[in-house]
Every structure is written in C-alpha cells, then in structure tokens.
C-alpha angles and dihedrals in degrees: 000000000000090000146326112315111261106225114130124351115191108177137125114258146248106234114224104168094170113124114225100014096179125201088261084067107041085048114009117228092247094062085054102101104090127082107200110081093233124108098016085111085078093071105032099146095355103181090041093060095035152064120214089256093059102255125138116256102228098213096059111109097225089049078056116097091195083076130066150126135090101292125090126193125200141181124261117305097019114196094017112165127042128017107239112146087213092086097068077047098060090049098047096051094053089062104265116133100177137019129205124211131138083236145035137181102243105231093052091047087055083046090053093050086047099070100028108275115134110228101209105198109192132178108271088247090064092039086056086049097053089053104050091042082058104046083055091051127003089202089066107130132210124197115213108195112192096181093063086025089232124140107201131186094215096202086072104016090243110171142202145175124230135199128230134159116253098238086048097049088048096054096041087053094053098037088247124152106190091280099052084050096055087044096052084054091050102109087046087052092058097039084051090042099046085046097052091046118114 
C-alpha cells in the first residue's frame, strides 16, 4: 500500500485562513533537493513558522498548541504557483490527510490525490463557517466522509458535498497510488492477456 486508506476522517483542524498560499510557500525552492518524499514535513511553511535565526514564530498557527488534527483548512486558491509535487509532500508528512480550501489550483490538487492526501473543495460560505466555528472553539471537528463525499462541522451539523473524481476516490479508499492500482488488477490483466492471445 502507497499510504493509509482514506474512509472517514473525524478530527479538529488546523485554521489557515491565508488566500493564494503557493507551493514556494508550502516548501520552500531551496528543500527541493531530495527525491525520496520523508522528512519535507520539517519544513512545511518554513518561513511562516520560522525566523532567520531558526527560532519558532509564536503567532503561527502551526507554532500554536491550541490547534491540531489532520485536517488542514486554507484560505481561497490553495497551492497556487508552481507545480512541485513536493508541496503535497511536505503536507502529507507533517500529518495532514485532507485539506480544505473553496479553491485549488488544480495540479497540486492532482499532486495531493496522488500520495494519499484528500483536497475538500467547499462552497466560500462553509469555508467561512469552518473558520469562525473555530475561532469560537479550536476543538471544533469536522468529519470528512469520502465514502458519501460530506464535510460536516459537527458542532452544528453543518454539511456539505463534495466532488471527486471516481478513479481517485477508488485509489484513496484503498490506499492505491497508480502502481498499486495496476498491481491489484494484475490477475485480470493475465486472464485478459492469455484470452487475446493468438
């Protein structure tokens, strides 16, 4: 398996309410030189969380202990820029599985599918929800349920649908990337390929 399987994820969030947070900013260019997706967490946001001299800035809401969980929620058009891939990296190995936003840009978000990391679009009225309930209460939770494709706030029972597209959905359920897809097919590939031979 690629990663964990992606079914229902009931957690409190992680508030970003920033508009156009680009890859540069998610990872910055200069932690691009490795190949192997470990460790970027590290350095999710890098010059948001800290000072030149290596110190934590204290306002930074992922410098905050009051907020935690899997889910992170950002701000409209979310991975705007360029298209590294080791942006959904760095996310992913931090501990977020989805992130919420009412717009991505669409290559990260096919970066983000890729390893295992759910994109939530939702309409900019619930967004705005999401963030006041939890500036009331950063406990809030949210419960994003792939299989019925719903984002609820479960403090008010506020819902949503959300879009995905069906091979996607498949491979996030079962924990797939493309490879583990075309293994799990492997027997049906045979069968097809010992039938069509003449």
């Amino acid at each position: 398996m690629a990663y964990d399987k992606f079914e229902i994820l009931k957690d409190s969030v992680v508030p970003l309410p920033i508009e156009n947070v680009d890859t540069d900013q998610i990872i910055p260019a200069r932690f691009l030189k490795a190949t192997k997706r470990e460790g970027f967490g590290d350095n999710l946001f890098r010059d948001w969380r800290y000072n030149s001299d290596d110190t934590l800035i204290r306002d930074f809401v992922l410098n905050n202990p009051i907020y935690k969980g899997k889910i992170l929620v950002g701000g409209k058009n979310f991975g705007s820029g360029s298209s590294r891939e080791h942006a959904a990296w760095a996310i992913y190995d931090y501990g977020f599985r989805c992130v919420v936003s009412s717009f991505f840009a669409d290559i990260f978000k096919g970066n983000a599918l890729n390893i295992g990391i759910l994109p939530v679009t939702v309409s900019e009225a619930f967004l705005a929800e999401i963030f006041g309930e939890v500036e009331k209460d950063a406990n809030t939770q949210v419960e994003v349920n792939l299989p019925a494709q719903t984002i609820t706030i479960l403090s008010t029972g506020s819902q949503e649908s959300f879009a995905i597209n069906g091979y996607k959905k498949h491979n996030l359920l079962n924990g797939f990337d493309d490879i583990d897809y075309l293994a799990a097919m492997k027997e049906d590939i045979k069968q097809f390929a010992t039938a069509s031979h003449y």
